[in-house]
N, C-alpha and C positions, 0 to 999 in steps of 0.2 A: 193236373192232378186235377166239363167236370162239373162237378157238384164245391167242390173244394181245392184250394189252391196249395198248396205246400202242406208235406208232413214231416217228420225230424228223421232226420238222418239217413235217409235216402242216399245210398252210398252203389252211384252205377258204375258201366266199365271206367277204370280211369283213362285219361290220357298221357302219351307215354312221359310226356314234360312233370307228369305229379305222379305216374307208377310207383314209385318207393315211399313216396310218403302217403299214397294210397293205403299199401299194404302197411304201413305202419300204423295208421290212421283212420284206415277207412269203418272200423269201427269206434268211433270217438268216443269214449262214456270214463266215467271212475274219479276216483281222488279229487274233490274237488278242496280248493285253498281260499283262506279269504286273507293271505300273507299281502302286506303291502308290496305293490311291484316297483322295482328299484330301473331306473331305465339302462340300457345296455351302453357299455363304455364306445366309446369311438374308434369304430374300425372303420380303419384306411380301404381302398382296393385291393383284395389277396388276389388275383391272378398270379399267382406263384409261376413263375417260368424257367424252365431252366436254362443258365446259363450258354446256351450252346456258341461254341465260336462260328466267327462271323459267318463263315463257310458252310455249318455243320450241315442247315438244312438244302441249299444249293448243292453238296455232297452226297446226299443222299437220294436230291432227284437227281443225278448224272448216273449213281449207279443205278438207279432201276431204269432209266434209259437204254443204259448200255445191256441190261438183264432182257429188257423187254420188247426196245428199239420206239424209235421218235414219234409213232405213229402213235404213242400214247401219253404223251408229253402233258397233255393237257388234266388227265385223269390222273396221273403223276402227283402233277404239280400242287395238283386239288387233293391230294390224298395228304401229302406230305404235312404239306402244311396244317390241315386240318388235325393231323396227330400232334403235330408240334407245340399246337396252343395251347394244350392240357397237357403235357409233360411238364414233370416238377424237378427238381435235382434228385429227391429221390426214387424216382422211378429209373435214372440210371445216365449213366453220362452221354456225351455227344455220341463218340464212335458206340456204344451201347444204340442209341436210337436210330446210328444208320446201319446197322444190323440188325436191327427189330426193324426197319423198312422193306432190307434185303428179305429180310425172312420169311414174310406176311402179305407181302403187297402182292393180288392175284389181278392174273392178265387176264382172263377168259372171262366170257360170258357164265361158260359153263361152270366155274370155279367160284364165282363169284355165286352163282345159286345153289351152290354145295354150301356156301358158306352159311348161305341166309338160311338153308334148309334147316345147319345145325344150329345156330344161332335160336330159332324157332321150337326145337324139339326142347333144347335144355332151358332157355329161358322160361318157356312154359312150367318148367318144373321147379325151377328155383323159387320164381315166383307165386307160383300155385301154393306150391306147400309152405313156402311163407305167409302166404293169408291163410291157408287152413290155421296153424300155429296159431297165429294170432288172432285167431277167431274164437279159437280154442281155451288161450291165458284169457280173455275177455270174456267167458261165458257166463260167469257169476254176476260180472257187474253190468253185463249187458241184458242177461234175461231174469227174469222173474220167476227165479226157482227157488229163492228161498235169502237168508240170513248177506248180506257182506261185509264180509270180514277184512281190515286192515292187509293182510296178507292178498286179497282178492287184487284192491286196488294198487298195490304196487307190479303184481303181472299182470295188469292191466295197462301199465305205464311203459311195461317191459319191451321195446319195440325192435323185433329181432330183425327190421330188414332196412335197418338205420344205416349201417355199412352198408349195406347192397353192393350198392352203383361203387364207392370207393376202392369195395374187393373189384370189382370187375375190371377199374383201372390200375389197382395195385398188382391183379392177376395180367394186366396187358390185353386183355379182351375188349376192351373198354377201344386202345388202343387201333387194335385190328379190323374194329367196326369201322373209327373213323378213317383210317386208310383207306378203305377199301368201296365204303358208300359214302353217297355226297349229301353233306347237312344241307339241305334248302331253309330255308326262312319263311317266311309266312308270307311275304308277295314275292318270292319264286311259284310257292305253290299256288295260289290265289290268281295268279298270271297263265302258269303252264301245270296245271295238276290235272285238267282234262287230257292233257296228253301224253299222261305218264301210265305205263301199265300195271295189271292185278303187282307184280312183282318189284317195279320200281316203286311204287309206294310203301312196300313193305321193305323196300331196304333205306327209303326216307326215312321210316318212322322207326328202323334201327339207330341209325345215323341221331335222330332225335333224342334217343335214348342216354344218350352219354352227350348230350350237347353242353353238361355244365358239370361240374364236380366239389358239391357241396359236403364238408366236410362231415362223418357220421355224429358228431356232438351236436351239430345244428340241428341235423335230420332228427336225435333221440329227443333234443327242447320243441321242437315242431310239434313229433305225437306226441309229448307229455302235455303239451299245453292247449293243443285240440281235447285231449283226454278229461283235463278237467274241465274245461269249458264243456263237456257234452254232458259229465256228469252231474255237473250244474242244472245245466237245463233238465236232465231226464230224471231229476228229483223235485222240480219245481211245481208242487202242487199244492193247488188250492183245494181244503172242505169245503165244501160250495154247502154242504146243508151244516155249517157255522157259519154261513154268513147270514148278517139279519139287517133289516131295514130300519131305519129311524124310530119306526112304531113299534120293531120288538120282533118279526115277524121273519119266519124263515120261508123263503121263497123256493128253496130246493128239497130234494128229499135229504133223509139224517147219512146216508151212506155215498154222495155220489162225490167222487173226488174226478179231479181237471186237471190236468196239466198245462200247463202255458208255452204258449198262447194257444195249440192247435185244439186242447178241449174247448178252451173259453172261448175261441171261435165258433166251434162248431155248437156248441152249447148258445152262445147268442143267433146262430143260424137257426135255429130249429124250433124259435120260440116267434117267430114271423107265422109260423100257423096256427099260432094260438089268437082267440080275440083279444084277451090282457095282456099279452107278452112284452107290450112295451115297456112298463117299469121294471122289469126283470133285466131286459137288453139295457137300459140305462146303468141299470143294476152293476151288469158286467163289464159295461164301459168304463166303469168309474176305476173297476177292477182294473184292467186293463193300466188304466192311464198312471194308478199309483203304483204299477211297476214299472214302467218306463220313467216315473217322475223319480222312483225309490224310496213314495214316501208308504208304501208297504209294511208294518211292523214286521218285522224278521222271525217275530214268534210266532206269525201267523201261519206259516209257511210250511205246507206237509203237516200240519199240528192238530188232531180232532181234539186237543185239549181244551181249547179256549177257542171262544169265539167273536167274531169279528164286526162292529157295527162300522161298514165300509163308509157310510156321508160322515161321521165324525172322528174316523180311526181310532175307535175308543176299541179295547180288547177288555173280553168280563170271562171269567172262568166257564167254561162249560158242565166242570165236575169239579173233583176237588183236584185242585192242582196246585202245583207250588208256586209259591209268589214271583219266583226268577221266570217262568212261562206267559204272563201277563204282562212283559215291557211291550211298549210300544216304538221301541227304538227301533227307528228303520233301517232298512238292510246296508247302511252304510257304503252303497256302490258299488257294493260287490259284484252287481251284475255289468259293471263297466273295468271291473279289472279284468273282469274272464276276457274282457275284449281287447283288453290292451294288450293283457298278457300273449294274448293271440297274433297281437302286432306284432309284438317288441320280436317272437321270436321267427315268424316269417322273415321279418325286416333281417336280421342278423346271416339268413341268407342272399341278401341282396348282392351283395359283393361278388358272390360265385359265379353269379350271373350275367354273364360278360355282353350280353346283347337285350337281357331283359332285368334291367336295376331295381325293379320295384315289384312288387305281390301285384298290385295294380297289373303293370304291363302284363305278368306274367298270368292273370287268370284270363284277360280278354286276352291275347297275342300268339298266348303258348295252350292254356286249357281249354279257351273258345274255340282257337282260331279265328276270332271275328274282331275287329279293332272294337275299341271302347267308344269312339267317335258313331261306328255304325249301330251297333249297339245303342246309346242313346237316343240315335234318331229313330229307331224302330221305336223307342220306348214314348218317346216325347210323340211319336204320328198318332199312338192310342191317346195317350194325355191331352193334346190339344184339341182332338179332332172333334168336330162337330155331330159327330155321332153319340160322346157320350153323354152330352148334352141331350139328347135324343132320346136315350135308354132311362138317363135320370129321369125324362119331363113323364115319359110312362109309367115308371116305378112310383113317382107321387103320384101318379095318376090312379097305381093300382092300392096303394098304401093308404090314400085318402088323410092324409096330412105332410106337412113339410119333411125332407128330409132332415134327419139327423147324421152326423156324420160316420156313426156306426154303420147307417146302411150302405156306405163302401162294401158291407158283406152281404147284400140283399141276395136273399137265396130262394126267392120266390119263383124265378125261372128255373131252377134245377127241376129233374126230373121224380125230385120229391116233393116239389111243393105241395102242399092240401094233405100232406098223408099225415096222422097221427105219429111222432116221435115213439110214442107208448108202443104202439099197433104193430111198426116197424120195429122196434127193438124186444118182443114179445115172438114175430115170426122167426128172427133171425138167431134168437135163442135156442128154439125149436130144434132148427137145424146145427146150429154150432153150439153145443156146448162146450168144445175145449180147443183145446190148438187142433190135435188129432184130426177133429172132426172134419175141422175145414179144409187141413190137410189132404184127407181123403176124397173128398168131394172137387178137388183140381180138378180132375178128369172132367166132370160132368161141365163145371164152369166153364171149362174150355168148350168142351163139345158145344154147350150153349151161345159162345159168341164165335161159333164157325169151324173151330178144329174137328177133320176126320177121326175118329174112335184113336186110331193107330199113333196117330200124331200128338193129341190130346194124353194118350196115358204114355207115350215115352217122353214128352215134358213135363208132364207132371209129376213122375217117379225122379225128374233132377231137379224139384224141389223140396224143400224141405221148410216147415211152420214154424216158430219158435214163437214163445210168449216175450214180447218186449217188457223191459222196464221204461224205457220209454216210450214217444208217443208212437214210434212206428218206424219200419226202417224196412231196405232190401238192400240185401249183401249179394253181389254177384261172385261166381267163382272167378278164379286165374287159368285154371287147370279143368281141360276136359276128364271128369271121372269123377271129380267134386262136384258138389250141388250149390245152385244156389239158396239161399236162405231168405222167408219172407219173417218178420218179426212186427207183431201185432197184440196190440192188450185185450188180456182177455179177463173180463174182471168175475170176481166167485159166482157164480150162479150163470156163466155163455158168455159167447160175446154179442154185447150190443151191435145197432145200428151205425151207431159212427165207427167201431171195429170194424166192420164189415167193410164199410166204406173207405176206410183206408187199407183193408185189406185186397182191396178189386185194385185199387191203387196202386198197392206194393206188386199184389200180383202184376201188373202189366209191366214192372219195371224186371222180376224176373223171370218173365217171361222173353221180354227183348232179351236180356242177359245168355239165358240159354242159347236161345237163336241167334243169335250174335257171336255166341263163343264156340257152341256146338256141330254149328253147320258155316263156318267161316270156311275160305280156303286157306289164308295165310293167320296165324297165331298173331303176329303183328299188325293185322289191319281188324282184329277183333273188335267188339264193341260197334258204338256208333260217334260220330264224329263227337260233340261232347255232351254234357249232360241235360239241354234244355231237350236233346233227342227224345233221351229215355222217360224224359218227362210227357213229351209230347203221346209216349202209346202211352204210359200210365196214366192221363188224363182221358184217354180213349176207354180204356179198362174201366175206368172209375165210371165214368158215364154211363155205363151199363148196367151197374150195380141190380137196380129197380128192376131191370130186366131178366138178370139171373134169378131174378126172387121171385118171377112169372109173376111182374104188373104189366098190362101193357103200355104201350105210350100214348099217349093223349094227340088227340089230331094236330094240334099245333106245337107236337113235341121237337120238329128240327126246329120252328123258327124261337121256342121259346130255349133249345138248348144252344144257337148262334149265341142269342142275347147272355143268355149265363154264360159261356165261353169269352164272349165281350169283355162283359162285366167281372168279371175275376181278372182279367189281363191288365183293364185299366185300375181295378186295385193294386194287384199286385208290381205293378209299373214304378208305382210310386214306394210303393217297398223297396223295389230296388232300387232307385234314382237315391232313396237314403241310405240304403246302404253304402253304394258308390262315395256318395256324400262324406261320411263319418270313415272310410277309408281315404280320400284324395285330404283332408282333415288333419288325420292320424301322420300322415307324411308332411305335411305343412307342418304340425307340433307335435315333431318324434319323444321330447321329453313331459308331454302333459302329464296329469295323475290321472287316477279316475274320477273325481269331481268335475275337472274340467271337461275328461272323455260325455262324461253325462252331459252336462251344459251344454255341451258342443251338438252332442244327437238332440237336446228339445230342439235346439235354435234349425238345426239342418232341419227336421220333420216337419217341424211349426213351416220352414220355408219352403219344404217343398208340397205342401197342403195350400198355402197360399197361393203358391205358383199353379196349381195344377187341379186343386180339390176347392177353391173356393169359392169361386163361380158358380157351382152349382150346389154346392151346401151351405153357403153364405153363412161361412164360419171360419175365420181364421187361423187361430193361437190353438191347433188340435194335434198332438200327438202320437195319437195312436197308432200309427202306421211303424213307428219304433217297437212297437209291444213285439215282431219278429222273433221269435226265437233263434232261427237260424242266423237274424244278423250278427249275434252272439257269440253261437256255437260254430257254425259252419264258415268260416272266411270268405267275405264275398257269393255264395252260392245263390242268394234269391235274383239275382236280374237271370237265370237260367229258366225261373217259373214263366214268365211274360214272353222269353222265346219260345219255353215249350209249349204255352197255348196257338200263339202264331204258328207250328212246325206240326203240332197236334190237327189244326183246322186245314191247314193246306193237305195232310197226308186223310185225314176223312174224305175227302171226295172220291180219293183213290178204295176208302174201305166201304163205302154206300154203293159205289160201280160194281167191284168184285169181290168184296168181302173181306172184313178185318184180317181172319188169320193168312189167307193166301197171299191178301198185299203186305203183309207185316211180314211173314217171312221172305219174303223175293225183298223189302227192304232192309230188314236185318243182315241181309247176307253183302249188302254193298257193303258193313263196314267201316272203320277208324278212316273213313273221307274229310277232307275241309267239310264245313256245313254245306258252303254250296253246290259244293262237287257233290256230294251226296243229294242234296233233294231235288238238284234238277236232272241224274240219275231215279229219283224215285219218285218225282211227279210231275218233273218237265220246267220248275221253274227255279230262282233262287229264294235264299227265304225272304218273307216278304210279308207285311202287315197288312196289304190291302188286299185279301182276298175276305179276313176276318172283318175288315172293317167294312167293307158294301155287303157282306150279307147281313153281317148287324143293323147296317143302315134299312135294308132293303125288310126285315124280321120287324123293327120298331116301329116304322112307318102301316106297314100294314098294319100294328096288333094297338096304334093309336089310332088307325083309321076307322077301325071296330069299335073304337067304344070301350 
């Protein structure tokens, strides 16, 4: 995601290990609670098995033996069993389950691609118009169209694909799958996935499908509890023209409202091209910090009523207001129960999960496919490396005082640096004044970064604009004939420059999504392997922004857009390492409160600034890298930003050779691959940090040998 690193709720293809709680979830927003969270009782291991006598499953590989002959003994044996784990008592007795063997178990090739064929046509459908559904009970609290109403927020909670996966076992289909295809694990496939074909993949990632059987109460506390945790976040804003300085003095305009963190990000980004912009950026630091510290008055929050002197957190009326709006009582933690709450009820599926016990294993192992081991070391080779030392010594170089630890967001190598905030969000008005507008103008956007006329207006007619209530989001479809959905703020009088900007954004995320779903060959190997992918082209989209608005680029706009690319990866690196942090944490102290939950993220942040940011900002006990909203809202999601700049940089050499849309679509179409079966299918190598880091190296060196 560049000019900018992460926006909220960026919701790409799922992976099949989290399809149902995609569709239940994957638009998070609504109801939010500040109910004390009570921690969850002590469950044992439910692997519920049914009792089958000794024989039962030896008894029903003899008969499909004797059905089928010995020559398939081994495919048998692997099938049989594989149904048997997930058989409960009530799904039906012994001789029941070697009759549903007899009955199901296909010997052919041929039969076996009948099977996947139908599997393919109706899963699509189930699943499809289950996220329309629910995209649909979410519309009120997801977009910005007006009033929410108590009624809103509870079918917003209402998550109708919470059974899914259970009907599918209770219906025996669940069943049938694993008979018949073989569940691989993640170093079968990691080992031999180069050598499986378009069709055995796709009957892996059926097989994946039903690899666990989580009961629908869990799956409905899972989306309830993403739900309020989004609605949290996508209400949290700051009056920035209420906030005043020491001396009295408002530094913003009377109307601009922020949401957190991605406005007050991009809002301290954009104040580096000013000459005074430093006490402003301080300004928002401070911001920043006393939301992650919580010591924020709660009243301040979304409130033009009162306004706020942030160096002393003193709150003084703005108008006449009532006396109850003037506390300074801070938000009491609330913004660490959303996150606990978000624990407690992943956690309560752990049990189901017979290979993978923890949210942990299961976002690197099952949603990555990348171990968390590897994962770290990509992350720590940005962190240590003597590059970014490198990038820093230039950036004081070009800033002319010491850093500060805000400039972790130094945006002076994007390809806005020097433009006027004003000048750019004045043209882009121009052009968009509504959702509509920009809507309309897909085509041409496309056509601009390389789509044929034909190509360009039949993706762009399967998207569709929506005004966010939050900071911004791409919803992809399930179902070829749905659209996907870009959603972006657009505030009264156009959309600004940072709209824009996260709108190039969004767009490239449903862009892959189309491409990804619309020109697949198999509905099962849809998408892309997992979500640092989608992030990777929507970090390419973004980049372009400048360009769709016909500026051109500046002579040294690849080595200054390396260096930004850099630079955003080793921020957000550390975003992630705390996120990781405050989850492996959360599992160490399953019964903490949210007091503790807080305590616990300054100490992890504070440590991993020390460990990794202080060397070069010679500042320890700093925060801010907590301020995340996604570490929040979205469970684990940001270590996915730092692989999608590394996946983003490697697949750009592939779009400077032949061009973005050509090589985006020939990549799109490989598909729901391991990461590395995919990009060394789409660029020849596996993923990998050092192509990013020697051209960074190779970008700093010259642009400090210049002067």
């Amino acid at each position: 995601m560049k000019a900018d690193t992460d926006f909220a709720g960026t919701a790409p293809s799922p992976n099949f290990f989290t399809l149902v709680l995609m569709i239940g979830a994957i638009l998070v927003v609504s109801c939010a609670t500040t109910d004390k969270i009570q921690p969850p009782p002590k469950v044992r291991c439910v692997e519920e098995r049914l009792m089958l006598e000794e024989n039962a499953v030896p008894d029903a590989i003899k008969a499909l033996i004797e059905l089928h002959g010995q020559n398939l003994r081994a495919s048998i044996e692997a099938g049989v069993k594989q149904a048997s784990r997930l058989w409960t008592a009530a799904d039906g007795s012994a001789p029941e389950f070697v009759a549903f063997c007899k009955d199901h178990y296909l010997s052919t090739d041929d039969d076996r691609a009948a099977l996947l064929a139908r599997l393919e046509e109706n899963l699509e459908q189930v699943f499809g118009h289950l996220l329309e559904m629910g995209r649909s009970l979410r519309r009120h609290t997801d977009l910005d169209i007006g009033q929410v109403f108590p009624i809103d927020k509870l079918f917003a909670q209402y998550d109708l694909g919470s059974h899914a996966v259970e009907d599918f076992f209770k219906t025996k289909i669940a069943f049938a799958v694993l008979l018949n295809f073989e569940l691989k694990d993640l170093s079968d496939l990691l080992a031999h996935g180069n050598d499986l074909s378009r069709q055995e993949w796709a009957q892996a990632r059926a097989a994946q499908l039903f690899s666990s059987r989580v009961p629908s109460h869990i799956e409905q506390a899972i989306t309830t509890a993403f739900v309020e945790a989004d609605d949290y976040i996508n209400n949290y804003n700051i009056q920035m023209g209420h906030l005043l300085t020491e001396k009295g003095e408002r530094p913003f305009p009377e109307d601009l409202v922020l949401i957190s963190h991605w406005g007050l990000r991009d809002e301290l980004k954009s104040h580096y091209s000013e000459r005074n912009g430093l006490g402003t950026q301080r300004l928002i630091a401070d911001v920043m910090e006393r939301i992650v510290r919580q010591e924020i008055p709660s009243s301040v929050i979304d409130n033009p009523n009162v306004d706020w002197v942030v160096a002393t957190n003193e709150v003084r009326p703005a108008r006449k207001t009532p006396d109850s709006s003037l506390s300074r009582a801070p938000e009491q933690d609330t913004r660490y129960e959303k996150l606990l709450a978000l624990f407690r009820a992943v956690q309560a599926a752990d049990p189901y999960h017979p290979t993978a016990r923890s949210y942990i294993k299961r976002k690197f192992e099952q949603d990555r496919e990348l171990p968390q081991q590897r994962v770290i070391e990509l992350l720590e080779s940005i962190l240590l490396s003597d590059v970014a030392d490198q990038v820093a010594d230039l950036i004081q170089k070009r800033l002319g005082r010491h850093l500060e630890p805000f400039d972790i967001w130094y945006d002076g190598f994007s390809s806005r640096a020097g433009s006027k905030e004003q000048s750019l969000d004045e043209e882009v008005r121009r052009r968009y004044s509504t959702v509509a507008s920009f809507e309309k103008d897909i085509p041409r956007i496309l056509q601009g970064l390389g789509f044929d006329r034909e190509n360009a207006l039949d993706i762009g007619q399967r998207i569709a604009v929506d005004p966010a209530r939050g900071a911004g989001h791409a919803l992809g479809a399930e179902r070829r004939g749905d659209k996907a959905h870009l959603r972006t703020r657009v505030p009264h009088g156009g959309m600004n420059y940072k709209g824009f900007n996260i709108a190039m954004h969004e767009l490239g995320h449903n862009v892959e999504q189309v491409l990804s779903l619309d020109r697949i060959d198999h509905w099962l190997l849809r998408g892309v392997p997992n979500n640092a992918f989608t992030e990777g082209f929507a970090f390419a989209f973004q980049g372009k922004d400048l360009e769709i608005l016909g500026r051109r680029p500046s002579a040294n706009a690849k080595a200054l857009s390396t260096l930004d690319t850099f630079w955003s990866a080793f921020e957000i690196s550390g975003v992630a390492m705390v996120d990781i942090g405050i989850w492996e944490w959360l599992y160490e102290h399953p019964n903490a409160n949210a007091s503790q939950v807080r305590q616990a993220m300054l100490e992890i942040a504070a440590g991993v600034w020390a460990k990794y940011y202080s060397r070069i900002f010679d500042k320890k006990d700093v925060v801010l890298l907590a301020v995340y909203s996604h570490i929040i809202d979205a469970g684990m999601y940001t270590p996915d930003y730092p692989l999608g700049f590394l996946i983003q940089f490697q697949m750009e050499s592939y779009f400077d050779k032949n061009g973005l849309a050509r090589e985006m679509e020939r990549m799109c179409r490989i598909g729901g691959l391991t990461p590395d079966a995919w990009m060394i299918q789409a660029v020849g190598q596996p993923v990998s940090a050092e192509p990013l880091m020697e051209a960074a190296r190779r970008a700093a060196q010259s642009l400090l040998s210049k002067g």
